[in-house]
DRENBARO-577903 format. One record per residue (C-alpha): residue number from 1; residue in one letter; x, y, z. Coordinates in nm, 2 decimals. Example, Ala and Ser with C-alpha at 12.3 -4.5 7.8 and 13.67 -1.06 7.14 Angstrom:
  pos  code       u       v       w
    1     a    1.23   -0.45    0.78
    2     s    1.37   -0.11    0.71
***
This chain:
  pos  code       u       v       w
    1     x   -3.13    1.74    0.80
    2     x   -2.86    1.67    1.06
    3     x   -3.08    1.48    1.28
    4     x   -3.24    1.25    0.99
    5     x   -2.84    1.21    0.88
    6     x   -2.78    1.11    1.24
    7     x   -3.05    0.82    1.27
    8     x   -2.91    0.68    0.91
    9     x   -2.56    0.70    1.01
   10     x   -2.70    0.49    1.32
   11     x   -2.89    0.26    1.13
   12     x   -2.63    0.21    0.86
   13     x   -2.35    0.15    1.16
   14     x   -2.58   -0.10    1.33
   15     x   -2.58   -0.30    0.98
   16     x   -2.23   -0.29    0.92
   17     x   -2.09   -0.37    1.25
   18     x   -2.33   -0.65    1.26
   19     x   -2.23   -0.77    0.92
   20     x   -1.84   -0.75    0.98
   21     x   -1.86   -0.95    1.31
   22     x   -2.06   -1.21    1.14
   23     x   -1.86   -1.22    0.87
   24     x   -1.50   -1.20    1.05
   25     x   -1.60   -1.49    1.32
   26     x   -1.76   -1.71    1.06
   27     x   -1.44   -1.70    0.88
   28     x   -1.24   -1.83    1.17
   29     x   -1.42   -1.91    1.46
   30     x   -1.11   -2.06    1.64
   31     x   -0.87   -1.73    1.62
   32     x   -0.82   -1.50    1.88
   33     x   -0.81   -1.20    1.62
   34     x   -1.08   -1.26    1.49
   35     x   -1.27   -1.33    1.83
   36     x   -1.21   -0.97    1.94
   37     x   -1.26   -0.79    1.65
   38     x   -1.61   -0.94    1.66
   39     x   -1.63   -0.82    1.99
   40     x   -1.47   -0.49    1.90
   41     x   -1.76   -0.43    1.62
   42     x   -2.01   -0.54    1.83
   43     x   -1.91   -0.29    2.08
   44     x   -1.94    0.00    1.86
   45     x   -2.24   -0.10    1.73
   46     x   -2.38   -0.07    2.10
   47     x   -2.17    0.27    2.10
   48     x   -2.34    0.42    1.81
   49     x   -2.69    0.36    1.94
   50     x   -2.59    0.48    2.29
   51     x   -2.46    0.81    2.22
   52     x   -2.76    0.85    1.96
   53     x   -2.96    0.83    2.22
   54     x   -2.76    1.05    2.41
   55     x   -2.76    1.33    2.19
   56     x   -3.18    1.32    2.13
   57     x   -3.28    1.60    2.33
   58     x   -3.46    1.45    2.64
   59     x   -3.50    1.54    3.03
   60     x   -3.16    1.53    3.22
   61     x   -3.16    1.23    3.39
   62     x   -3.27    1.03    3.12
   63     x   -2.98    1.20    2.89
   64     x   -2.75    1.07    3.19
   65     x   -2.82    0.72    3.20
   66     x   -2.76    0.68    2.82
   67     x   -2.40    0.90    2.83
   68     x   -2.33    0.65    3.12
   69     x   -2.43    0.40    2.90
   70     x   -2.15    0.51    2.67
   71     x   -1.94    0.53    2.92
   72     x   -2.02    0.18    3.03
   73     x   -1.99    0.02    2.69
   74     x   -1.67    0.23    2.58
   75     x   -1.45    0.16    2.86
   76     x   -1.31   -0.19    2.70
   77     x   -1.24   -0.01    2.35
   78     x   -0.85    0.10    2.44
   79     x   -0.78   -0.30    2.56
   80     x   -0.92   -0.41    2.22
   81     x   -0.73   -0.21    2.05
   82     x   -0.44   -0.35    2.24
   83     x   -0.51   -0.68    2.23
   84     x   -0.58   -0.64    1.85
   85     x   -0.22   -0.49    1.81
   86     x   -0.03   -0.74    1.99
   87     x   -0.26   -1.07    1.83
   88     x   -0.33   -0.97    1.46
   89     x   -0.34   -1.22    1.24
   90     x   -0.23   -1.47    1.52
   91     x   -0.48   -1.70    1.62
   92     x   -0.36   -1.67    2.00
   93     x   -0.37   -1.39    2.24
   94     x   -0.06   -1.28    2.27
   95     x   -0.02   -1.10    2.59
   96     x    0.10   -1.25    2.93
   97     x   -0.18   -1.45    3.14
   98     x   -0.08   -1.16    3.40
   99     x   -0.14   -0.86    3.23
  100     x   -0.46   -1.04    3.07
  101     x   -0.63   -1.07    3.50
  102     x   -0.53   -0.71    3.50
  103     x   -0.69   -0.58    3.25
  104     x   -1.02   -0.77    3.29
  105     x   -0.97   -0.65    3.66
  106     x   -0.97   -0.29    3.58
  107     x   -1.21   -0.26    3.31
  108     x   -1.45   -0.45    3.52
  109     x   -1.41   -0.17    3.78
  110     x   -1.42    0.12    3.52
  111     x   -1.75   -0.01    3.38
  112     x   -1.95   -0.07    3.75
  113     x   -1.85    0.26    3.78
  114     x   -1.98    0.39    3.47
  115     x   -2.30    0.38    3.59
  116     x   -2.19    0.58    3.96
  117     x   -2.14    0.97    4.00
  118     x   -1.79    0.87    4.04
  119     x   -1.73    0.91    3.67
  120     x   -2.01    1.14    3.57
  121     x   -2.19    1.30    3.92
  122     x   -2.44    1.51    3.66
  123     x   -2.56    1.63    3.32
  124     x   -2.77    1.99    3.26
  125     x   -2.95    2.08    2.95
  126     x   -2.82    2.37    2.76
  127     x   -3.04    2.71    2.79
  128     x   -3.02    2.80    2.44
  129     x   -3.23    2.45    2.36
  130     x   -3.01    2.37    2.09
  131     x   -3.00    2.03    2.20
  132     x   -2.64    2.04    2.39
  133     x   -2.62    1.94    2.73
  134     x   -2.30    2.00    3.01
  135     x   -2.14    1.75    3.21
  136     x   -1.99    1.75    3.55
  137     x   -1.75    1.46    3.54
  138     x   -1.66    1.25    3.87
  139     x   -1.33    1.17    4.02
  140     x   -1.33    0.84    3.86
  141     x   -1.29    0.98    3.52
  142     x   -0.96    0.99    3.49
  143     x   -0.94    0.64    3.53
  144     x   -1.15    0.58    3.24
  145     x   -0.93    0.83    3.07
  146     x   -0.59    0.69    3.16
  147     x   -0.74    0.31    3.11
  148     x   -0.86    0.41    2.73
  149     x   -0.56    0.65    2.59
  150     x   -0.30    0.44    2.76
  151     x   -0.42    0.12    2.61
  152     x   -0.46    0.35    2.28
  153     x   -0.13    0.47    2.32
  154     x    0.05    0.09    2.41
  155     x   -0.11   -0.05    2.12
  156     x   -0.03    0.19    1.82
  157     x    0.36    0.15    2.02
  158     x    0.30   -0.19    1.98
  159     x    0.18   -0.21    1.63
  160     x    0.49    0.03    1.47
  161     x    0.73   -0.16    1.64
  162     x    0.60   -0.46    1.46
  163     x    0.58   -0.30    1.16
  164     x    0.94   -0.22    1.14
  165     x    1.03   -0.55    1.26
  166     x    0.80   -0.75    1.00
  167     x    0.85   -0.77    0.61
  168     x    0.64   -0.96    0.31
  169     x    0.26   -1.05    0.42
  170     x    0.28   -0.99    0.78
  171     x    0.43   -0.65    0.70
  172     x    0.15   -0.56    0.48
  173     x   -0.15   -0.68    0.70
  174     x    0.02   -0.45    0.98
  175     x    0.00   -0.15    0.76
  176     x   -0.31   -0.18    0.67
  177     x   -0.45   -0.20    1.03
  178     x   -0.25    0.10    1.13
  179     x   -0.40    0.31    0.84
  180     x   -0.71    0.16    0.94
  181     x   -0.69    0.33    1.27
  182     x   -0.51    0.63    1.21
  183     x   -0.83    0.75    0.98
  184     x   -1.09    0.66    1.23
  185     x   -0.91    0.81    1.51
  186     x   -0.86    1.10    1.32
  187     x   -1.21    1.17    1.19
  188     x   -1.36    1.11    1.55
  189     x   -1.12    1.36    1.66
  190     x   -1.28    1.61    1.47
  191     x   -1.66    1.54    1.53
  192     x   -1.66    1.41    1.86
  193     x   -1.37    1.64    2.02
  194     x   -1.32    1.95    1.77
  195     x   -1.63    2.04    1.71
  196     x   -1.74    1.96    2.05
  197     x   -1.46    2.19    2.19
  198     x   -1.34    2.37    1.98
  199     x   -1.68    2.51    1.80
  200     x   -1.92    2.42    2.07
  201     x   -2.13    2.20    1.88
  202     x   -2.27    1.85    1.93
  203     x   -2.45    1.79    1.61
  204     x   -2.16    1.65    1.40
  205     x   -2.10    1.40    1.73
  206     x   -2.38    1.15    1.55
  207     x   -2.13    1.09    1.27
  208     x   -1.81    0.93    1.49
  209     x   -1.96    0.59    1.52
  210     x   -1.97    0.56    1.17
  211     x   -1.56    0.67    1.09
  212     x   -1.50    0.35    1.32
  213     x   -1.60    0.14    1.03
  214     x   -1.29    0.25    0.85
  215     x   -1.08    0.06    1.13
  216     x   -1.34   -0.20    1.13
  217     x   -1.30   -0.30    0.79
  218     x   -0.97   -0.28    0.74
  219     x   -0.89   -0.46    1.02
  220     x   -1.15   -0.74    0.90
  221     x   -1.00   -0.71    0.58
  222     x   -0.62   -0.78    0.69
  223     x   -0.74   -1.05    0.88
  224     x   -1.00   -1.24    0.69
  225     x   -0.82   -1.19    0.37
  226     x   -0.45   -1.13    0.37
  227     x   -0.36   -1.01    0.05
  228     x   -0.34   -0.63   -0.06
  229     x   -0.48   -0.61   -0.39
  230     x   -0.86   -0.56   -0.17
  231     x   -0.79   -0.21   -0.04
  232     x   -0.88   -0.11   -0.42
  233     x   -1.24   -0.31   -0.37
  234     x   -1.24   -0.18    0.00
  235     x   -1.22    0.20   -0.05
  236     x   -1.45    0.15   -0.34
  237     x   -1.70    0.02   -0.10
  238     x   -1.66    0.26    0.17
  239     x   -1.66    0.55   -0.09
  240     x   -1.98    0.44   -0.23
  241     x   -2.17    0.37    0.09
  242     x   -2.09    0.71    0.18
  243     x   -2.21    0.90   -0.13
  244     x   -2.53    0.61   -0.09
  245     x   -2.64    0.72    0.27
  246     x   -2.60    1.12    0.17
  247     x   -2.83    1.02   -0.08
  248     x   -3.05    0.79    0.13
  249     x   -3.08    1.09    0.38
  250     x   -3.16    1.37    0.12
  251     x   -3.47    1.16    0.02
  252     x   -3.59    1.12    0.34
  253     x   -3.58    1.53    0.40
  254     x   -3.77    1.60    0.07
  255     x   -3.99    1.90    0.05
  256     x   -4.20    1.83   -0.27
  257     x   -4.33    1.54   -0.46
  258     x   -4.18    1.64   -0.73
  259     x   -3.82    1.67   -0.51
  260     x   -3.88    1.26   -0.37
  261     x   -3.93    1.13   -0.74
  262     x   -3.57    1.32   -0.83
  263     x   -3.37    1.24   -0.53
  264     x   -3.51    0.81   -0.57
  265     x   -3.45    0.82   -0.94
  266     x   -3.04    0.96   -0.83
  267     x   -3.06    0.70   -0.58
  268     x   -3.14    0.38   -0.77
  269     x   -2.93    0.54   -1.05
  270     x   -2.62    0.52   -0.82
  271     x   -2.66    0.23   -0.66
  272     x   -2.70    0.05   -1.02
  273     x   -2.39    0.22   -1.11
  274     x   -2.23    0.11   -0.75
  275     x   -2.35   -0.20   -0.82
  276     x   -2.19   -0.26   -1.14
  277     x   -1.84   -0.11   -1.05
  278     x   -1.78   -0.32   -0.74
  279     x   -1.88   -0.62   -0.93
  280     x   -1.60   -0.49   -1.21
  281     x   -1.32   -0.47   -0.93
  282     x   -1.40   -0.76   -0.79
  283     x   -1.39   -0.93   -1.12
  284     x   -1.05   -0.80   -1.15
  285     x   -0.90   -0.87   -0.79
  286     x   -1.02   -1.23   -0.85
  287     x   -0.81   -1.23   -1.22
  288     x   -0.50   -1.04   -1.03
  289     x   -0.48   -1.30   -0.77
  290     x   -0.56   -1.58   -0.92
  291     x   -0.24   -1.41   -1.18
  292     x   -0.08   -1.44   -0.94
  293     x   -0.12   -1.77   -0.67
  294     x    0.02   -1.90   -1.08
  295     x    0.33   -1.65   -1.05
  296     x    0.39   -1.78   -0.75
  297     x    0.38   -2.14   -0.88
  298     x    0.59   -2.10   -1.15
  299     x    0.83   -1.92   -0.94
  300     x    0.86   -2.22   -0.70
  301     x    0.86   -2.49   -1.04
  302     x    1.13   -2.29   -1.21
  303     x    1.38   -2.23   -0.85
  304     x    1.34   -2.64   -0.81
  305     x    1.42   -2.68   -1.19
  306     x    1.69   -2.47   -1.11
  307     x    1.84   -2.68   -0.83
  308     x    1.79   -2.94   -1.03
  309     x    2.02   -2.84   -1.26
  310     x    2.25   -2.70   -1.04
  311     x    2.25   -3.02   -0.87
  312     x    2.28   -3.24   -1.23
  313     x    2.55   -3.04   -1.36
  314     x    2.79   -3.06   -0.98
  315     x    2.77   -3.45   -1.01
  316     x    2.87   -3.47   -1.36
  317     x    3.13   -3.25   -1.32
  318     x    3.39   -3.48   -1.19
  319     x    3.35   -3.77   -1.44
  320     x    3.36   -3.57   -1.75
  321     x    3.69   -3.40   -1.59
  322     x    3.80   -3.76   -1.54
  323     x    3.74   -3.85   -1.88
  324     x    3.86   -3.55   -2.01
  325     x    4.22   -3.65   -1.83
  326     x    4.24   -4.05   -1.96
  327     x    4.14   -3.95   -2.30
  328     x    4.41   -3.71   -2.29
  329     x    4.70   -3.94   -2.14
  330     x    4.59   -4.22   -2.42
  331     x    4.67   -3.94   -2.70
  332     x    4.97   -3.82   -2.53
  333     x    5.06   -4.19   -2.56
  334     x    5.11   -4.28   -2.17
  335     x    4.93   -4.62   -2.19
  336     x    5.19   -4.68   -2.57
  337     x    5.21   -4.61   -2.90
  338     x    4.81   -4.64   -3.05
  339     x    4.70   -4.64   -3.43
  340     x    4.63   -4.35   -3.63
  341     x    4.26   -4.43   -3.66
  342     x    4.23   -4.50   -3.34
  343     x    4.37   -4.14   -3.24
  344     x    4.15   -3.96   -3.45
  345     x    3.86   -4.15   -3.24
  346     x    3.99   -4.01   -2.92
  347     x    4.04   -3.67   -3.04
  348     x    3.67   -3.68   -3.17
  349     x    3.59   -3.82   -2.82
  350     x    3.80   -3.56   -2.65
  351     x    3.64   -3.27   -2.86
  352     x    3.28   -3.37   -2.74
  353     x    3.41   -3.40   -2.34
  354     x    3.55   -3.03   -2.40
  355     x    3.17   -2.94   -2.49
  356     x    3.02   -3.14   -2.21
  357     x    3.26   -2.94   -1.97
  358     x    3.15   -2.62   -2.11
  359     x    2.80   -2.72   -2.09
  360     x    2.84   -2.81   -1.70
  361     x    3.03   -2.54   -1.61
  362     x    2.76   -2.34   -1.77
  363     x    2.51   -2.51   -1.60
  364     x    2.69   -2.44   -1.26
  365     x    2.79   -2.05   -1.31
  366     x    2.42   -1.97   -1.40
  367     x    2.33   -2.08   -1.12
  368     x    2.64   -1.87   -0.96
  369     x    2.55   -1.61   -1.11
  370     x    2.19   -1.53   -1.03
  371     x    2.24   -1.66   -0.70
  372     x    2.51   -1.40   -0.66
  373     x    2.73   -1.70   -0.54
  374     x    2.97   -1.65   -0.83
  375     x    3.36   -1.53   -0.70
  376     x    3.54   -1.28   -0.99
  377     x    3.93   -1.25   -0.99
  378     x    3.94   -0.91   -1.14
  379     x    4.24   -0.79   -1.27
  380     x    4.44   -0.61   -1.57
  381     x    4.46   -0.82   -1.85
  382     x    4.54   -0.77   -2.20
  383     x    4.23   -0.89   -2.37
  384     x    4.46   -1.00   -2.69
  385     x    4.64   -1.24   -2.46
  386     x    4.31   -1.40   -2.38
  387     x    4.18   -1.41   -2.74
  388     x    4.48   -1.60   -2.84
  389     x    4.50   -1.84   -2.54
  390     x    4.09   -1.96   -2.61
  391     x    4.17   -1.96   -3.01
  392     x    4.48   -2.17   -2.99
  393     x    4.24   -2.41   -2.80
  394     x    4.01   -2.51   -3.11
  395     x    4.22   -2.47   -3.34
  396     x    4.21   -2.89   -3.39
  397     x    3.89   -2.89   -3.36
  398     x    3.80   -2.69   -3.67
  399     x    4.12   -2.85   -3.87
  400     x    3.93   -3.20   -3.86
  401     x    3.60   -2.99   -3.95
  402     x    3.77   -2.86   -4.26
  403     x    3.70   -2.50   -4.20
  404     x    3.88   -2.22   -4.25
  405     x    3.96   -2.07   -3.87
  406     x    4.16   -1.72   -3.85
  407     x    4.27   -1.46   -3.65
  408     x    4.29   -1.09   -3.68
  409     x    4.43   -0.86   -3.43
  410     x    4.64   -0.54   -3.50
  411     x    4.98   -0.50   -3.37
  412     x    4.92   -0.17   -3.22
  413     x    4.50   -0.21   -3.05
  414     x    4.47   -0.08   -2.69
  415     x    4.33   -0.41   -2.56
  416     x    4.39   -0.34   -2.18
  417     x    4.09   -0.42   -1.97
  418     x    3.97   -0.44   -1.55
  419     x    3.79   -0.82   -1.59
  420     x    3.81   -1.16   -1.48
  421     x    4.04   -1.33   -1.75
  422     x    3.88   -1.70   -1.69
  423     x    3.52   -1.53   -1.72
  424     x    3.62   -1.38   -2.04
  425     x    3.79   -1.66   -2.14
  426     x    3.45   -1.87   -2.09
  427     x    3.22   -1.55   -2.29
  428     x    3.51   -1.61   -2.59
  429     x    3.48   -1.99   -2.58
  430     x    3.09   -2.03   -2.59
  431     x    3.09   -1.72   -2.89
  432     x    3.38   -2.02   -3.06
  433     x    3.22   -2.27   -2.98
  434     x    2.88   -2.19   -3.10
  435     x    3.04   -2.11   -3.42
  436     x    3.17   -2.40   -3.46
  437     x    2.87   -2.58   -3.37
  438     x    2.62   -2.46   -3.68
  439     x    2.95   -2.36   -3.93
  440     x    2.92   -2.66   -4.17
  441     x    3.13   -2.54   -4.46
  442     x    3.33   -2.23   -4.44
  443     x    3.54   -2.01   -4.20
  444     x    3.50   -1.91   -3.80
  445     x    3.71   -1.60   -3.80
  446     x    3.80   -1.38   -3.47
  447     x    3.89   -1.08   -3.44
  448     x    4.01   -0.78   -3.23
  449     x    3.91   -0.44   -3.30
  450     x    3.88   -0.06   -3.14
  451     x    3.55    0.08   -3.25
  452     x    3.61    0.39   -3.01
  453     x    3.89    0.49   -2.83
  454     x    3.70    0.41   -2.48
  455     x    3.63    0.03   -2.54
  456     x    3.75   -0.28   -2.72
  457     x    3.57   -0.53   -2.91
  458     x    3.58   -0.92   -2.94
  459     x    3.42   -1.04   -3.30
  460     x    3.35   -1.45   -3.37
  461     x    3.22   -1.42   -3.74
  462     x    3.12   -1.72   -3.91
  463     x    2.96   -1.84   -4.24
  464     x    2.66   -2.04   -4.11
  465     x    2.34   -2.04   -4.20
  466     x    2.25   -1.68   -4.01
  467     x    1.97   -1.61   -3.76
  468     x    1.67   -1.47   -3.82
  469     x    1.50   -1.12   -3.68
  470     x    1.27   -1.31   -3.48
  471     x    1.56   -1.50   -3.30
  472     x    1.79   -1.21   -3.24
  473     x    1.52   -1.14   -2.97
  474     x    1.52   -1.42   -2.83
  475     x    1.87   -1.51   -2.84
  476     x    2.07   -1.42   -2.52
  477     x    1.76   -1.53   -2.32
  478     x    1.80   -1.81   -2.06
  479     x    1.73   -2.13   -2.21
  480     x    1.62   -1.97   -2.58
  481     x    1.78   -2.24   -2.79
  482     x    1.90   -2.16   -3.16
  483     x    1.68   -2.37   -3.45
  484     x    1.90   -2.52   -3.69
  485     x    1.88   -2.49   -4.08
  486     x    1.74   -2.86   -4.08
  487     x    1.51   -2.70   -3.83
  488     x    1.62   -2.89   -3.52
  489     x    1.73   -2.74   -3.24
  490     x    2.05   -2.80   -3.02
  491     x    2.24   -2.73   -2.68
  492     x    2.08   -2.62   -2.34
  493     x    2.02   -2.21   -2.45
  494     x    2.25   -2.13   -2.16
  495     x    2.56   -2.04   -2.33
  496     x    2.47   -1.70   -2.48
  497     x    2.28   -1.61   -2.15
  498     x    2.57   -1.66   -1.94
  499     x    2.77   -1.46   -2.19
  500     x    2.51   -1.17   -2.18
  501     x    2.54   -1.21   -1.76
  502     x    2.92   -1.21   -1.77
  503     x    3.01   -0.91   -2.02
  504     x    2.73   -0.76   -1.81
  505     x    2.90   -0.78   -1.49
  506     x    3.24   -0.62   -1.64
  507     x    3.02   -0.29   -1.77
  508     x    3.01   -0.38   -2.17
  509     x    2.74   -0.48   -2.39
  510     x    2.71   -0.80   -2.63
  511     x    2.51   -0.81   -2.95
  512     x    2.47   -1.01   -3.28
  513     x    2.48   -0.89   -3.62
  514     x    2.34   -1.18   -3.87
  515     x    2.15   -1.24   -4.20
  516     x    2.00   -1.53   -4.26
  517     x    2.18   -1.72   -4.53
  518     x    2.53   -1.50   -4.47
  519     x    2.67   -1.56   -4.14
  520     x    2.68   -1.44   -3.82
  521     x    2.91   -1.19   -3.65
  522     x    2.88   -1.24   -3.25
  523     x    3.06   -0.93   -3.07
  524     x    3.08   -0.82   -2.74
  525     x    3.25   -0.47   -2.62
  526     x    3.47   -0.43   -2.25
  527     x    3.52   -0.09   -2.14
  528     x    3.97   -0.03   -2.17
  529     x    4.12    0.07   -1.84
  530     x    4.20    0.45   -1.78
  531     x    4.55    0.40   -1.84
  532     x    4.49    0.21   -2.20
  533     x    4.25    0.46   -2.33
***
């Protein structure tokens, strides 16, 4: 059973390898990585063949020529590895021209003597004729053995050190190599040195070639395709082969007719089944990155329509602010006395640059703010003071509207708070402002209340039209714009957001409470300061 196992873990090895370095060179002929781990798979390929051979139970010195075969076609594996670990993904070696002569230098050595007593000077068949066979190694073979672990050794150093170091894609591809390694270098540990030693037993030695295919694909696969979402598809595969070849073998060590016809019926059975659930992953890798190469995209669209914005809103800043101060000097009369009518014009013109400076300042602190580039005074304040100081400020603006505009604060509310005054001061304005903005006829009242004795609370209540359930769910998101009752739509749907992000920052919570056809109440709560509560 163990020999017929053997010969199809052999076979299937051959196959593989073959595959992988046809695969991994057609994909990039031109790369150095992928140049040596065609080499690398072609070498184990020869490897598992060799120490088949090995193993077959044959006269001495015919046994010796193929374990110096291994020997011979083994020696390079450690510089691979190396290589591998300092190159991967690059598409040049990257080791010094130096150490490159070196190594060729040495290895050329180790493998003319492979073949010389100086690395094994004999080999003698087991008595028991179990199939096991002793060596006698030469003096040369701890040359081999320093030339293969120290290579080993160097390039997992190499490969942590660039793991730490490296972050996003890079980072990934790294980690999947090492744990590409670490499992085949731990599963040959046990059949080709364990078992060997440990239990004196050379039977499960026909399996190691095969555990190299773990670092052989996952090496192919972080270079050849670069993305993560594969290891799902490539343990699949490797799972299935598996489970395939213990099948494949079982049928080939039948004992009955009867046995063959159950064992091929499991067989095609499972491999339809294999068949069909790689076909289903890789149906759903392609949909998960194709999901997201679009992500991606609409990440990059929406940072540069960011910037853009960012960008729009700094160069109007300084002309609205302009305006904002000659509008302001006419009215205060610094150019002479002007006419009533014409006054009211400039105070209607001087209301609409106050919005345009809201909506550019808005424009700039989101940008701020999710950037993380926005600077906070903070500071005890007495959130009255503040409510007063932004209510005083449209007070005109609602007299020429005609609506009714109160305030309500009690004489004796704990209203002392840790914040930024000019950031509150803009979260107050917008919640005014907005009021104002879809309050036809009416009131806008605002008022200051204590709904525990832990926080405060700011309330803008008007008598607008009212918002719907569907767009309270929408409504503090970033650029979610309010439809009228005419069923247009107006402003930028930055406002609100930027009011969410502020009262955010200071620990307190914002919310709306509105039905449609009876006003709105915007509120939003700020933590008191330990000595106020």
């Amino acid at each position: 059973m163990l020999d017929a196992l053997g010969l199809l873990a052999v076979i299937f090895t051959i196959f593989a390898d073959l595959f992988i370095a046809f695969v991994v060179y057609r994909n990039n002929p031109k790369s150095a990585s992928n140049k040596l781990l065609s080499i690398l798979a072609t070498l184990l390929m020869f490897w598992a063949v060799f120490n088949y051979l090995a193993l077959l139970p044959r006269n001495e010195s015919i046994r010796l020529l193929w374990v110096r075969s291994v020997m011979f076609i083994t020696t390079p594996l450690g510089p691979l590895i190396f290589l591998l670990s300092s190159t991967i993904p690059g598409e040049k070696i990257n080791v010094k021209r130096n150490l490159l002569i070196i190594m060729l230098t040495l290895n050329i050595a180790i493998a003319l003597l492979s073949f010389t007593p100086y690395i094994f000077s004999g080999l003698v068949n087991s008595p028991d004729n179990d199939g096991g066979f002793k060596l006698f190694p030469g003096p040369a073979i701890v040359l081999y053995a320093v030339n293969l672990i120290g290579f080993l050794t160097w390039g997992f150093i190499i490969l942590f050190r660039r793991y730490r170091k490296s972050e996003g894609l890079l980072k990934r591809q790294l980690g999947i190599v090492i744990i590409g390694l670490f499992v085949s270098f731990s599963l040959m540990t046990l059949t080709n040195f364990i078992a060997v030693v440990v239990f004196k037993s050379i039977k499960l030695t026909f399996f190691g070639p095969i555990f190299t295919l773990i670092m052989i694909g996952f090496i192919a696969y972080a270079i050849v395709k670069h993305k993560l979402l594969n290891i799902k598809l490539l343990a699949t595969q490797l799972f299935v082969g598996v489970i395939l070849l213990i099948l494949l073998a079982k049928i080939f060590t039948y004992v009955s007719i009867g046995e063959l016809i159950v064992d091929m019926t499991i067989f095609v059975i499972v491999l339809i089944f294999s068949i069909l659930l790689i076909k289903s992953i890789t149906k759903e890798i392609e949909q998960k990155e194709k999901l997201a190469e679009l992500n991606q995209r609409l990440k990059q669209l929406d940072a540069q329509k960011d910037e853009f914005i960012s960008m729009a809103a700094h160069e109007l800043r300084a002309p609205m602010t302009a305006i904002k101060g000659y509008v302001s000097m006419v009215m205060e009369g610094d150019t002479g006395d002007i006419p009533e009518k014409a006054r009211g014009f400039l105070a209607d013109a001087n209301n609409i640059t106050d919005r345009l400076v809201r909506l550019v300042n808005n424009m700039l602190n989101v940008s701020r703010i999710e950037e993380g580039r926005m600077v906070y005074q903070v500071e005890e304040e007495n959130l009255s003071r503040v409510v007063r100081a932004v209510f005083n400020q449209f007070a005109p603006e609602l007299e020429r509207k005609g609506l009714k505009y109160d305030l309500e604060i009690p004489p004796e509310i704990k209203d002392k708070i840790s914040v930024d005054p000019d950031r509150v001061q803009e979260v107050i304005g917008n919640l005014i402002s907005n009021a104002v903005k879809y309050t036809d006829t009416g009131f806008v009242k605002v008022k200051l209340r204590q709904p525990n004795p832990k926080s405060v609370r700011v309330e803008v209540i008007d008598s607008g039209p009212g918002i719907s359930e569907d767009e309270k769910v929408k409504l503090f998101q970033k650029f979610h714009r309010i439809e009228t009752n005419v069923g247009k739509t107006t402003g930028t749907g930055l406002g609100l957001y930027i009011c969410k992000l502020l009262v955010e920052k200071f620990n307190g919570k914002i919310d709306v409470d509105s039905v449609v056809g009876k006003g709105s109440t915007f509120w939003f709560e700020l933590p008191l300061t330990e000595s106020s509560s």
